[in-house]
Structure formats: structure tokens, C-alpha cells
DSSP file (Angstrom, degrees, kcal/mol; ACC not computed):
  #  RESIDUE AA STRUCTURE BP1 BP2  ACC     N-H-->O    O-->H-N    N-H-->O    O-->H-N    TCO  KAPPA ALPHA  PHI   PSI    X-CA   Y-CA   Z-CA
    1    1 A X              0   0    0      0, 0.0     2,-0.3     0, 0.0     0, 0.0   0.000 360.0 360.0 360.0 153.7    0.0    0.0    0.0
    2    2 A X        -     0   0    0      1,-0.1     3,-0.0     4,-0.0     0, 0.0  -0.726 360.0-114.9-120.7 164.5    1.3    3.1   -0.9
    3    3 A X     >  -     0   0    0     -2,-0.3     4,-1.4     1,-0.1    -1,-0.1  -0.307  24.0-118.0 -73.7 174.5    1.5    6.5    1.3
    4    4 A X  H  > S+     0   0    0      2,-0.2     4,-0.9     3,-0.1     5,-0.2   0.740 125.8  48.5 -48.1 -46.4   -0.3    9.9    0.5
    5    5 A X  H >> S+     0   0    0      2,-0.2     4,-3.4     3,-0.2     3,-2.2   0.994 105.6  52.1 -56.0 -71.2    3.1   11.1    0.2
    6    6 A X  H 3> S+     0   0    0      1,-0.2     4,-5.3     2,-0.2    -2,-0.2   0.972 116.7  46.7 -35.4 -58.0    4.3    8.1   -2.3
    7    7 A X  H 3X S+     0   0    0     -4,-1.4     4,-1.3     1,-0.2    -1,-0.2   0.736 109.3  49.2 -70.8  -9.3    1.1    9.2   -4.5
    8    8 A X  H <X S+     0   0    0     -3,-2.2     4,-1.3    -4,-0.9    -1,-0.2   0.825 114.3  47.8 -91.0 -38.8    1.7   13.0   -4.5
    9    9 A X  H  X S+     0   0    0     -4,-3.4     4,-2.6    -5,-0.2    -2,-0.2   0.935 105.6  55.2 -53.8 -43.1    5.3   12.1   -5.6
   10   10 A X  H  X S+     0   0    0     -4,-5.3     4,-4.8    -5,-0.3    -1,-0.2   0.985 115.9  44.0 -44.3 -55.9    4.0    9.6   -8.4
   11   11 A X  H >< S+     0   0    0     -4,-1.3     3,-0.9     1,-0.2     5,-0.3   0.781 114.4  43.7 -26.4 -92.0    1.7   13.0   -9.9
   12   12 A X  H 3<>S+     0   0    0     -4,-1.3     5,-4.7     1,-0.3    -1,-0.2   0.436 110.6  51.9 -60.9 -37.7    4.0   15.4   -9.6
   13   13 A X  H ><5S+     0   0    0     -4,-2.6     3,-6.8     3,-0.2    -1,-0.3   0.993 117.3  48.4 -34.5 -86.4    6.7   12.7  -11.3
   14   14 A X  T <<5S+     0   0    0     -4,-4.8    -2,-0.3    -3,-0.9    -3,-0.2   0.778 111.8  46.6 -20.1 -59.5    3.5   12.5  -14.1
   15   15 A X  T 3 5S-     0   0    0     -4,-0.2    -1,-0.3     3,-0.1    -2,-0.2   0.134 112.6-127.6 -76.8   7.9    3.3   16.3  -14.3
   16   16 A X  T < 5 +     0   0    0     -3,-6.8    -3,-0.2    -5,-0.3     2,-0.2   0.909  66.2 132.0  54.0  43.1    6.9   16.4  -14.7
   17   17 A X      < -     0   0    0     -5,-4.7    -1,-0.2    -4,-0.3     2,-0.1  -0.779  60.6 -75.8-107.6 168.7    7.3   18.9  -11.8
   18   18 A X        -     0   0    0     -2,-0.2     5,-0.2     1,-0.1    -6,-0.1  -0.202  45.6 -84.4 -92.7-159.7   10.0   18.0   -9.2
   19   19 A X    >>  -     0   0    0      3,-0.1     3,-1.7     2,-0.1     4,-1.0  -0.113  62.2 -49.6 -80.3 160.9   10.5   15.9   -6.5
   20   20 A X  T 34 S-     0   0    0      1,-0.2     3,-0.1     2,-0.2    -8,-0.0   0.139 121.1  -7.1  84.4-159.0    9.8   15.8   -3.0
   21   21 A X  T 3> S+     0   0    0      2,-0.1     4,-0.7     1,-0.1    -1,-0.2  -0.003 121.3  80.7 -82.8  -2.8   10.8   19.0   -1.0
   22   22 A X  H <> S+     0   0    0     -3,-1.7     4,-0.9     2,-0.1    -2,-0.2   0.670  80.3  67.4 -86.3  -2.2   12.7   20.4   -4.4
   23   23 A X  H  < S+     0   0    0     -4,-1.0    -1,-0.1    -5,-0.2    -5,-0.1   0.712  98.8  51.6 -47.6 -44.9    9.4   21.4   -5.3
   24   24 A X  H  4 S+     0   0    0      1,-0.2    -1,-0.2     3,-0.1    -2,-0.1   0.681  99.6  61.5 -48.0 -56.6    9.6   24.0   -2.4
   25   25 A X  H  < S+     0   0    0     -4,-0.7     2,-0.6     1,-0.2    -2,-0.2   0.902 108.0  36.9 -51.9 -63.6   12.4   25.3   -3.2
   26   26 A X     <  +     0   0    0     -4,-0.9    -1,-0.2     1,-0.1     4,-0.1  -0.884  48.9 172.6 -79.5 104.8   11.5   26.6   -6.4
   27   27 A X     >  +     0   0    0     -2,-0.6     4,-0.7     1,-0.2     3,-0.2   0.238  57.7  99.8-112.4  27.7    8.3   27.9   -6.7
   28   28 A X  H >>>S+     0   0    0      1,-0.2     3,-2.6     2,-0.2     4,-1.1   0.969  81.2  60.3 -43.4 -73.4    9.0   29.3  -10.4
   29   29 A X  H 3>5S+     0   0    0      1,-0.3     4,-1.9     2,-0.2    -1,-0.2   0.801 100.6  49.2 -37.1 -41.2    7.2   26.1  -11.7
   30   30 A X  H 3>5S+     0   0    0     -3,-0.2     4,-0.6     2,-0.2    -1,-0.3   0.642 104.8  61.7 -95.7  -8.3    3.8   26.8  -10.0
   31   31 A X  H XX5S+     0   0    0     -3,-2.6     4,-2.0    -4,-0.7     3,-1.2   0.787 110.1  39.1 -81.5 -54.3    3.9   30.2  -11.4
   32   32 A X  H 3X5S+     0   0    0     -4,-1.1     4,-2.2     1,-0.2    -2,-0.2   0.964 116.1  51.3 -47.9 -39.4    3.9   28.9  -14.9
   33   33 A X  H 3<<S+     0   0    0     -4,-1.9    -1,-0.2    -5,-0.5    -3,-0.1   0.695 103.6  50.5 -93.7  10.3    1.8   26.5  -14.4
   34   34 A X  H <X S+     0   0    0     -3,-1.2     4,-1.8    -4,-0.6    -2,-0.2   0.563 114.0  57.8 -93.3 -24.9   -0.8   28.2  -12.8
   35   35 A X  H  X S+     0   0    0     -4,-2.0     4,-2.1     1,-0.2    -2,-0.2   0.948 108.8  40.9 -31.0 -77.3   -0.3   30.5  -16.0
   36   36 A X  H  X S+     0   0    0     -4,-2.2     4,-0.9    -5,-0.3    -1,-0.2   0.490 103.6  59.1 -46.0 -30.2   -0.8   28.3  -18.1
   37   37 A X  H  > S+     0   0    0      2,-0.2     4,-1.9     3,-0.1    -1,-0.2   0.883 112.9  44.9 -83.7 -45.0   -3.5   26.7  -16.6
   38   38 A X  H >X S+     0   0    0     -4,-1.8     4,-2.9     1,-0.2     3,-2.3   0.970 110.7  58.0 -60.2 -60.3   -5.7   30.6  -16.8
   39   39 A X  H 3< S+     0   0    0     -4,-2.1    -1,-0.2     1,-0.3    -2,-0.2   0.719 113.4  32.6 -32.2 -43.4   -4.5   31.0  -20.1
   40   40 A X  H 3< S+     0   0    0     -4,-0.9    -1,-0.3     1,-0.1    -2,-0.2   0.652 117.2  56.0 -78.7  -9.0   -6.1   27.8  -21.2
   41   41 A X  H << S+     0   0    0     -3,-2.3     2,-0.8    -4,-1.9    -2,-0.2   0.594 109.8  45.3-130.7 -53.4   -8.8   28.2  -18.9
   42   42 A X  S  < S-     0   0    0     -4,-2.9     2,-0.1     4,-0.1    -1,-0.1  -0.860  82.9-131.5-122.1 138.7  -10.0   31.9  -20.3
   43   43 A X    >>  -     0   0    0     -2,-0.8     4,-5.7     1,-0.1     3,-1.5  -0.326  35.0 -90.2 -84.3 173.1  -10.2   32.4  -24.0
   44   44 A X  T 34 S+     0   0    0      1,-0.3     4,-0.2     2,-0.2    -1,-0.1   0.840 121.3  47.7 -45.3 -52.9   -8.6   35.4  -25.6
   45   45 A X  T 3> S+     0   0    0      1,-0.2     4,-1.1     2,-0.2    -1,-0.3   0.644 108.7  54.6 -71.3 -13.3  -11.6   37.9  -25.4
   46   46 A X  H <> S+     0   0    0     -3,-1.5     4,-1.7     2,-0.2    -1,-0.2   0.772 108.0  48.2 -78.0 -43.3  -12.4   37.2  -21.8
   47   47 A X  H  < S+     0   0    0     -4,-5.7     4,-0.5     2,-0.2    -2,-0.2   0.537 114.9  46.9 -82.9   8.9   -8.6   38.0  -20.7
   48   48 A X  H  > S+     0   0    0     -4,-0.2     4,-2.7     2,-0.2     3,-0.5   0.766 114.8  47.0 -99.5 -49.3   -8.8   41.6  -22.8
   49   49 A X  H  X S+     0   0    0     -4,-1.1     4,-1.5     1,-0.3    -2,-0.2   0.722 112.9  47.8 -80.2 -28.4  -12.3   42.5  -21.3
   50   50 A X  H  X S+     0   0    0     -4,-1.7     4,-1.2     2,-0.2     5,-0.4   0.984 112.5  47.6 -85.0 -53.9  -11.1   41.6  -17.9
   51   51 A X  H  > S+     0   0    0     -4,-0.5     4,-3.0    -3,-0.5    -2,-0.2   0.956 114.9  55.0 -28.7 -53.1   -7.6   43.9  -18.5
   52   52 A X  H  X S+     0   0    0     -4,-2.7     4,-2.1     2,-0.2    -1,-0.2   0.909 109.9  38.8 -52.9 -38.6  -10.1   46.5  -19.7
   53   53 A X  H >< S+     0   0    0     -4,-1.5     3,-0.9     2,-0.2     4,-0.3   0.997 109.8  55.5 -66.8 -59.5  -12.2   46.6  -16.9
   54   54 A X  H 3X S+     0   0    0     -4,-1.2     4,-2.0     1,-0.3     6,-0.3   0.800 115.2  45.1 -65.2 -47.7   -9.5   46.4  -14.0
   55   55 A X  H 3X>S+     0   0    0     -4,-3.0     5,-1.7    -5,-0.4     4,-0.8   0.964 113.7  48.8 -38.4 -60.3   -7.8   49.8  -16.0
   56   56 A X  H X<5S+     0   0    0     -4,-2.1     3,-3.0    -3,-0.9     4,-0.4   0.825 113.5  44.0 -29.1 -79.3  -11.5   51.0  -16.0
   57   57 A X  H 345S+     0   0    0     -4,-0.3    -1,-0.3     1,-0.3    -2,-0.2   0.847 116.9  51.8 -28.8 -56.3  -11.7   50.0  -11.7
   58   58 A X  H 3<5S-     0   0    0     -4,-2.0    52,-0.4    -5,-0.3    -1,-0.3   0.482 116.6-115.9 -88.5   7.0   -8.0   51.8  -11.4
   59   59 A X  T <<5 +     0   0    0     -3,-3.0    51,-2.0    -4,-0.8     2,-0.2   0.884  62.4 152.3  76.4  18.2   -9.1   55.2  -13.2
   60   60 A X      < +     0   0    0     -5,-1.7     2,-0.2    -4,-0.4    -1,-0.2  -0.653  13.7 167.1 -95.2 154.8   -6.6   54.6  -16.1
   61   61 A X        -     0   0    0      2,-0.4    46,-0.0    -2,-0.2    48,-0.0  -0.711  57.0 -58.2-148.1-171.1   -7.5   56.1  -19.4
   62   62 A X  S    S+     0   0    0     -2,-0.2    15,-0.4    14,-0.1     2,-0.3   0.588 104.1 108.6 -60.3  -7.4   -5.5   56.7  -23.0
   63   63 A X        -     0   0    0     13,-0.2     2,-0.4    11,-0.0    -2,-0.4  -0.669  65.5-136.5 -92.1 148.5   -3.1   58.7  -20.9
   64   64 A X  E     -A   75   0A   0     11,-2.6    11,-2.8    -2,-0.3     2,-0.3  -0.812  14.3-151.8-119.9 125.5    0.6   58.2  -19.7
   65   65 A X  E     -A   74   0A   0     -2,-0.4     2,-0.3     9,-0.2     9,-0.2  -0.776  12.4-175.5-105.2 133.0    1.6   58.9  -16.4
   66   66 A X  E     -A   73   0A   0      7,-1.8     7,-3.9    -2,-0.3     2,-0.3  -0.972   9.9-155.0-153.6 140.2    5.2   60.0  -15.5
   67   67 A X  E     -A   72   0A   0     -2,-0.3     5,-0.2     5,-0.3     2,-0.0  -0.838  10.5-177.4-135.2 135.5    6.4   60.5  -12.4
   68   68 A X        -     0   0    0      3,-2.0    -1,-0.2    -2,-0.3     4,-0.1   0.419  45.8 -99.0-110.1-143.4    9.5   62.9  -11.4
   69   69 A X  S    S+     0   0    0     -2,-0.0     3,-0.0     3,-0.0    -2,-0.0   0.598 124.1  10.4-100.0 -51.4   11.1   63.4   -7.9
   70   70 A X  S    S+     0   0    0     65,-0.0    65,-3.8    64,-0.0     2,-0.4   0.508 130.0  59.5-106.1  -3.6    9.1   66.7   -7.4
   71   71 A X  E     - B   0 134A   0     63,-0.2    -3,-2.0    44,-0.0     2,-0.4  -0.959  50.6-161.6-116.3 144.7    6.7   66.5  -10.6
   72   72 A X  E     -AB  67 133A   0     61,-1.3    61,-1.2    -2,-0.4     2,-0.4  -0.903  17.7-174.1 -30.7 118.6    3.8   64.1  -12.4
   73   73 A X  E     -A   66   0A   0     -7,-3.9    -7,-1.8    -2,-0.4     2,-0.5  -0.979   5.8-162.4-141.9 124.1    3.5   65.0  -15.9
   74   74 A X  E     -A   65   0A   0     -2,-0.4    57,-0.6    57,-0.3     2,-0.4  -0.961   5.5-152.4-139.4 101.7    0.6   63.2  -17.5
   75   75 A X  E     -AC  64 130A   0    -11,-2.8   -11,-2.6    -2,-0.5     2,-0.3  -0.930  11.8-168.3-104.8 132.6    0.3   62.8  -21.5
   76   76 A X        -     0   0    0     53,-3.0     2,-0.6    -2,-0.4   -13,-0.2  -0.774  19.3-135.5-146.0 103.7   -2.3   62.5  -23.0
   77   77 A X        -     0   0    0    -15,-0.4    51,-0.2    -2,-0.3     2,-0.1  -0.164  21.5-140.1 -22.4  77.0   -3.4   61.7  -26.3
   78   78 A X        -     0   0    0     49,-1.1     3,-0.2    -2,-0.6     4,-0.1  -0.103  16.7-132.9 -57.3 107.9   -6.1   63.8  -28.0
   79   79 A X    >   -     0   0    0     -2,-0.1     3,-0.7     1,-0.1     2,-0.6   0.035  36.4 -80.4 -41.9 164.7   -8.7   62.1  -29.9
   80   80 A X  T 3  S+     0   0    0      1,-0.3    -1,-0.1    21,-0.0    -2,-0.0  -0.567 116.6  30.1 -67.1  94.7   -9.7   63.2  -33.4
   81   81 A X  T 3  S+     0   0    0     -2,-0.6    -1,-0.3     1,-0.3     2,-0.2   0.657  92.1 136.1 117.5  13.3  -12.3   66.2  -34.0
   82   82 A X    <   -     0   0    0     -3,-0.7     2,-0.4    -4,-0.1    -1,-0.3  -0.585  37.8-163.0 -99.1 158.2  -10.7   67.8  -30.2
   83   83 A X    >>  -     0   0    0     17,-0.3     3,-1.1    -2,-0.2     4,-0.9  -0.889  24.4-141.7-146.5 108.6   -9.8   71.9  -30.0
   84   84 A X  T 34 S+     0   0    0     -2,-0.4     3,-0.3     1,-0.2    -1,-0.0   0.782  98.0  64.7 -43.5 -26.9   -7.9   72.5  -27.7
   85   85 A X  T 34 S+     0   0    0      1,-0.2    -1,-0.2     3,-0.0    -3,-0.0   0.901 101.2  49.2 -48.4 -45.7  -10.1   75.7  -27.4
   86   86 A X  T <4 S+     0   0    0     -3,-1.1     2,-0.4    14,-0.1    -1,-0.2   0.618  95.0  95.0 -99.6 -15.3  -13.2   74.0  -26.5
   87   87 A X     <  -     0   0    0     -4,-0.9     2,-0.5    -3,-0.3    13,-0.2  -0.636  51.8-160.8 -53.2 124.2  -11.3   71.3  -23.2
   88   88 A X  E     -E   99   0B   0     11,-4.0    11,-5.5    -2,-0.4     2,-0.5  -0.918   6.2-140.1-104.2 141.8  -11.6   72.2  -20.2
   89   89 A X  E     -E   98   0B   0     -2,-0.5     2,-0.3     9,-0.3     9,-0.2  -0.959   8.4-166.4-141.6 134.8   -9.2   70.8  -17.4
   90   90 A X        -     0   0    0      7,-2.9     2,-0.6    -2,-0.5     7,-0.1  -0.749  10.6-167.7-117.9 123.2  -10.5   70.1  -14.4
   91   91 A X        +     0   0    0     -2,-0.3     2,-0.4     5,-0.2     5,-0.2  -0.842  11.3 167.3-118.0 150.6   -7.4   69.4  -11.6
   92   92 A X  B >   -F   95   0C   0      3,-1.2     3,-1.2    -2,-0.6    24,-0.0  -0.968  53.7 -97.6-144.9 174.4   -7.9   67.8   -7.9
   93   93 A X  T 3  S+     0   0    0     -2,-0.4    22,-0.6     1,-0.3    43,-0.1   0.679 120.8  24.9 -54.1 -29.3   -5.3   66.4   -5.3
   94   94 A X  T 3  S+     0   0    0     20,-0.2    17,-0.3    18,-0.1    -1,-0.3  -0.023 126.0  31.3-122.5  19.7   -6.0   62.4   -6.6
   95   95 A X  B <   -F   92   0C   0     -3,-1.2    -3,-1.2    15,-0.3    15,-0.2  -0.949  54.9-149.0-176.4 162.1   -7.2   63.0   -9.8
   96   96 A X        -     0   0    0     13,-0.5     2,-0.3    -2,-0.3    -5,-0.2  -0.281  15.2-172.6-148.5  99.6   -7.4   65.0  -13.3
   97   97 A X        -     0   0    0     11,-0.2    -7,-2.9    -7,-0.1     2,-0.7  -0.619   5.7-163.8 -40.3 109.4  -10.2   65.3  -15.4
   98   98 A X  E     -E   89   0B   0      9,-1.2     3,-0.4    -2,-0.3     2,-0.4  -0.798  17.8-165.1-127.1 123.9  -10.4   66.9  -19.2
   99   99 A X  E     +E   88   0B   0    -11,-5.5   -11,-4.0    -2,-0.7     7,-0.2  -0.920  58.5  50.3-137.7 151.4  -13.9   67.9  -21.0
  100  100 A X        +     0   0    0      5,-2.8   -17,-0.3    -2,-0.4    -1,-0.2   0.625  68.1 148.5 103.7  25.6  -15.2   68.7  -23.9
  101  101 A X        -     0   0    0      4,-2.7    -1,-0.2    -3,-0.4   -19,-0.1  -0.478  50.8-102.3 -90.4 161.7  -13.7   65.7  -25.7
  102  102 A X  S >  S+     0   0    0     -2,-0.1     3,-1.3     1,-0.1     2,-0.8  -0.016  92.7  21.3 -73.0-166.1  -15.7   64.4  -28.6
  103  103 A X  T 3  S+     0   0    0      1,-0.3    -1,-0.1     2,-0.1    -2,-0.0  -0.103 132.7  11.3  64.6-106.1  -17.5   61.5  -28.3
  104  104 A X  T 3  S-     0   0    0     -2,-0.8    -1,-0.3     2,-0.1     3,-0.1   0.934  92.7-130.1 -91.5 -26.6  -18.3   60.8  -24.6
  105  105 A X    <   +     0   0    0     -3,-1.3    -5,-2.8     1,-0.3    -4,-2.7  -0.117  68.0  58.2 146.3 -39.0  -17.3   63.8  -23.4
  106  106 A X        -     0   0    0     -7,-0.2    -1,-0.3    -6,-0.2     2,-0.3  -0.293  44.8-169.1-127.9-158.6  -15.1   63.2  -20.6
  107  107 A X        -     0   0    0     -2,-0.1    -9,-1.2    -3,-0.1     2,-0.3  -0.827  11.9-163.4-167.2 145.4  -11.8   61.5  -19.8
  108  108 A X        -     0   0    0     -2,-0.3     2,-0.4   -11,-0.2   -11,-0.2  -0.991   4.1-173.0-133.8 151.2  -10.2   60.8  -15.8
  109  109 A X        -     0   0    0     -2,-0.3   -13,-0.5   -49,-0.1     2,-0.4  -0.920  15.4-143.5-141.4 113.4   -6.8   60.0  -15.0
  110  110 A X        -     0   0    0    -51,-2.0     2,-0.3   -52,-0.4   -15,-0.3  -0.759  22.6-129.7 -80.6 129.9   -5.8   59.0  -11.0
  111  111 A X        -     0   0    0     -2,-0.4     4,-0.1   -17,-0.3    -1,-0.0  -0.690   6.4-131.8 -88.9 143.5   -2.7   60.1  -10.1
  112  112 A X  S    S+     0   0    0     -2,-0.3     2,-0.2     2,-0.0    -1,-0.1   0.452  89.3  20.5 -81.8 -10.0   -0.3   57.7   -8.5
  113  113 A X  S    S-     0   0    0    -20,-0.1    -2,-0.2     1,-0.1     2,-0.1  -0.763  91.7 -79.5-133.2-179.7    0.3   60.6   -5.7
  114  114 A X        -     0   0    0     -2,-0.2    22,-0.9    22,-0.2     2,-0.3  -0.463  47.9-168.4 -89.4 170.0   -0.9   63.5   -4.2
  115  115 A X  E     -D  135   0A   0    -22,-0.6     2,-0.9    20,-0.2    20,-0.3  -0.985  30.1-112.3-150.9 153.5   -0.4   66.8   -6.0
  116  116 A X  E >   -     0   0A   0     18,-1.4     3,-0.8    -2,-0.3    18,-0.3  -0.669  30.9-160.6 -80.4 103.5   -0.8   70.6   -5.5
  117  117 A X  E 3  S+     0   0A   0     -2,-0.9    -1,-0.2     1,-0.2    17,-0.2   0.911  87.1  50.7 -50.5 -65.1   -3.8   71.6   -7.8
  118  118 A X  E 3  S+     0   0A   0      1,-0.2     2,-1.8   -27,-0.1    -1,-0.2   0.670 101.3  76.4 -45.7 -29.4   -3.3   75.6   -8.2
  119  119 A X  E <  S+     0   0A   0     -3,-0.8    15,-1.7    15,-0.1     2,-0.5  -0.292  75.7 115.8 -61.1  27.5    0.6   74.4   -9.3
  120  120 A X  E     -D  133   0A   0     -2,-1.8     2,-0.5    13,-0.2    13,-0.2  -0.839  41.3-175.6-128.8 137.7   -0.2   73.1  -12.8
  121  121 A X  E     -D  132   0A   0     11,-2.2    11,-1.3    -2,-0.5     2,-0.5  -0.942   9.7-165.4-133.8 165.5    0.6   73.9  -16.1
  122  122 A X  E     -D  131   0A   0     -2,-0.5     2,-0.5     9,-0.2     9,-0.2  -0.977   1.1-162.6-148.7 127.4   -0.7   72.3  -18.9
  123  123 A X  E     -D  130   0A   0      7,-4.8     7,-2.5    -2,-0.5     2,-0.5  -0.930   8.1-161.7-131.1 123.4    0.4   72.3  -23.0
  124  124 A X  E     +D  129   0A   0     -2,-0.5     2,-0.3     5,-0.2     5,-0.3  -0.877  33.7 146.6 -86.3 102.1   -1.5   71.3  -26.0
  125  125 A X        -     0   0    0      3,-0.6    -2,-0.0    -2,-0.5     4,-0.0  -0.947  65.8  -3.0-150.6 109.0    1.1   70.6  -28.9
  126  126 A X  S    S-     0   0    0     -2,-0.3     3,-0.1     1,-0.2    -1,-0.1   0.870 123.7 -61.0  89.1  31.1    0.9   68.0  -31.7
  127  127 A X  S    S+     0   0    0      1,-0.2   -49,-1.1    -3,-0.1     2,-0.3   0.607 116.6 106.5  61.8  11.7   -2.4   66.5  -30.5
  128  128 A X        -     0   0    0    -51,-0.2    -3,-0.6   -53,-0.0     2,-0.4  -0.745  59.0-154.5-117.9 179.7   -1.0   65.5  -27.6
  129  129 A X  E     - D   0 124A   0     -2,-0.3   -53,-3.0    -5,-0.3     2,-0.3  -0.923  12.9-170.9-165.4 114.6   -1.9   67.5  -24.2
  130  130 A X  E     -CD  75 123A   0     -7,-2.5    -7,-4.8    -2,-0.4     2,-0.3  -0.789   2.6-169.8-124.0 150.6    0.9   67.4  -21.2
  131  131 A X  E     - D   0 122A   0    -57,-0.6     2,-0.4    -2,-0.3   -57,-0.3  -0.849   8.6-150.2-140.1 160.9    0.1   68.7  -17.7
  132  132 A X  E     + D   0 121A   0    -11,-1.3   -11,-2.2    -2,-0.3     2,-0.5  -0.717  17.0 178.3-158.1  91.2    2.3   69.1  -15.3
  133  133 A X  E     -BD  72 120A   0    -61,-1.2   -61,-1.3    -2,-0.4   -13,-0.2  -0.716  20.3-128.2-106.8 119.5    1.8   68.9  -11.4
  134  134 A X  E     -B   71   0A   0    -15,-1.7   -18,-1.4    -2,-0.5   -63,-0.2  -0.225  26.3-106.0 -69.8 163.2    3.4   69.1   -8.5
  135  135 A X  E     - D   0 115A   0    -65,-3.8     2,-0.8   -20,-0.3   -20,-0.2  -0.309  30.3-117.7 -71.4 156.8    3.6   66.8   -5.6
  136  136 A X        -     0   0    0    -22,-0.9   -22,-0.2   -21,-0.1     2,-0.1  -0.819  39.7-115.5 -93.8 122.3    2.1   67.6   -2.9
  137  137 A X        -     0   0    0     -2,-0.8   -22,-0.0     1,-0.1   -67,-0.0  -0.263  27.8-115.7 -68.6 142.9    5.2   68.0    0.0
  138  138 A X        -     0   0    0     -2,-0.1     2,-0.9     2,-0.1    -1,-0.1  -0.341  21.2-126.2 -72.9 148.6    5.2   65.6    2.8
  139  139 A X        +     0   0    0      1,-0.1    -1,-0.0     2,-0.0     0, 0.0  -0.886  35.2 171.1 -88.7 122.9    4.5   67.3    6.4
  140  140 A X        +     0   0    0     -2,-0.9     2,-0.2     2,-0.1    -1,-0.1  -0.282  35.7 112.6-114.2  32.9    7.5   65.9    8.2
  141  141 A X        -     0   0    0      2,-0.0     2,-0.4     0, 0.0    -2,-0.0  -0.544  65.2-133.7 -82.2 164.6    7.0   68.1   11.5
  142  142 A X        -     0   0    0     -2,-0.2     2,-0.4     2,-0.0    -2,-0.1  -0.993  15.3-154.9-127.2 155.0    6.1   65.9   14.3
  143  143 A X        -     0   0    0     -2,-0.4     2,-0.3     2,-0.0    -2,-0.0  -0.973  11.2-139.1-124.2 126.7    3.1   67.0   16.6
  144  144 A X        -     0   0    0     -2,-0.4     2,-0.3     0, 0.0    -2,-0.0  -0.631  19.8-174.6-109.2 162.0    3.0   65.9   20.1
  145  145 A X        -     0   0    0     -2,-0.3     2,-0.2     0, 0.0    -2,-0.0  -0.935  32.1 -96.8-137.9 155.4   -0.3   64.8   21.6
  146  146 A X        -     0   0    0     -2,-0.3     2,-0.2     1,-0.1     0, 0.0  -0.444  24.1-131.4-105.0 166.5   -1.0   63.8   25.3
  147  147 A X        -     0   0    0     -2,-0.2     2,-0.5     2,-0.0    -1,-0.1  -0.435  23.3-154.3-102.6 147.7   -1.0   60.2   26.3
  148  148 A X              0   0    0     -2,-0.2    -2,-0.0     1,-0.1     0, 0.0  -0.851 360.0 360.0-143.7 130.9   -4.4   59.7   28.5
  149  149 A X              0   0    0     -2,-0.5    -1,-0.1     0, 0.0    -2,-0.0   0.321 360.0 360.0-118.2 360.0   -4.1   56.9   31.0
């Protein structure tokens, strides 16, 4: 009669994984085959529509975010039939917002930090439309507060 052990070894032998407690070691092998396994598992138009949403969920949009020491600067490709005349951009601490696009109207981009809104300058050149924000500085004062016991 053979162990639990003996029969997990036989598998894994089967699956061509290794042996044992080298299995352990290296856990490269169960990220690939756990790959592999979704890949086969969700066909091709189910893994773009789930990439689409989870940008959608995280507030990412046609634009490219690039992040300085002191700056964010966020390009962003202008769609077809746009005047710059006729966008408005709309800036907050988490966030930036642009209207007046064709089509649906609006576009949002979360920014990966905090930023000073009034601090922004913004250039339309070549269809493309770059902003430029600062960070917001970190308070590194310390404030002392009483203990109550």
C-alpha cells in the first residue's frame, strides 16, 4: 500500500514537476503552471475584457503617467475632432479630469500621488496634451499629543 506522500510524488513525477521538498524550493514552476493553466482556462476575449475593466476599476485612461522626484506630468493623447479651445481641465489632489472631448465627453486619470492643484501647467502641442503637477510635499513636522491613561 502506498503513502499519500508516495502518491503525491508519483503525480507530480506525471506532471513532470519535481520531486519531493525540491518542489519547495523553487516555486518558479507553479507560477507557470498556474499560467498556463488561466490561459487555457480563459479564452482570448475574456482576458482583454477583464484587463479592460481592471484599468476601467483603477481610473486609467489613454493617458501616460510619468512621475519625477518633485513632478507628475501626465500625456495625453487627444482624440480626433478635439480643439484644444473647446477642453476644459478640471485638476484635484488624486485626480485630473479633461472635457469637452468628442464623443463621450469626458476622460479621468488618477494620479499615482498626491499633487498641489493651483501648481499646474498644462500644454496642447501636436495632438498631444501634457500637464504638469506638482507633488504635494510631505509634512514631516512631528506634533506631540498627550497620552491619557
Amino acid at each position: 500500500m502506498m503513502s499519500r506522500w508516495d502518491e503525491l510524488e508519483r503525480w507530480m513525477q506525471e506532471q513532470q514537476l519535481p520531486r519531493g521538498f525540491e518542489a519547495l524550493k523553487n516555486t518558479g514552476w507553479i507560477e507557470r503552471y498556474v499560467k498556463t493553466m488561466m490561459t487555457k482556462a480563459m479564452p482570448e476575449q475574456m482576458a482583454q475584457s477583464v484587463q479592460t475593466d481592471q484599468a476601467a476599476q483603477q481610473g486609467h485612461s489613454r493617458a501616460e503617467t510619468f512621475e519625477t522626484h518633485h513632478f507628475i506630468v501626465v500625456k495625453w493623447p487627444l482624440p480626433r475632432g478635439a480643439h484644444p479651445s473647446s477642453l476644459r481641465l478640471l485638476v484635484r489632489e488624486d485626480r485630473i479630469r479633461i472635457e469637452g472631448l468628442p464623443g463621450d465627453g469626458k476622460d479621468t486619470v488618477k494620479l499615482p500621488k498626491l499633487v498641489l492643484p493651483r501648481v499646474c501647467k498644462a500644454l496642447c502641442r501636436d495632438g498631444i496634451l501634457q500637464v504638469k503637477l506638482r507633488k504635494r510635499p510631505v509634512n514631516r513636522q512631528y506634533y506631540e499629543t498627550t497620552i491619557r491613561y
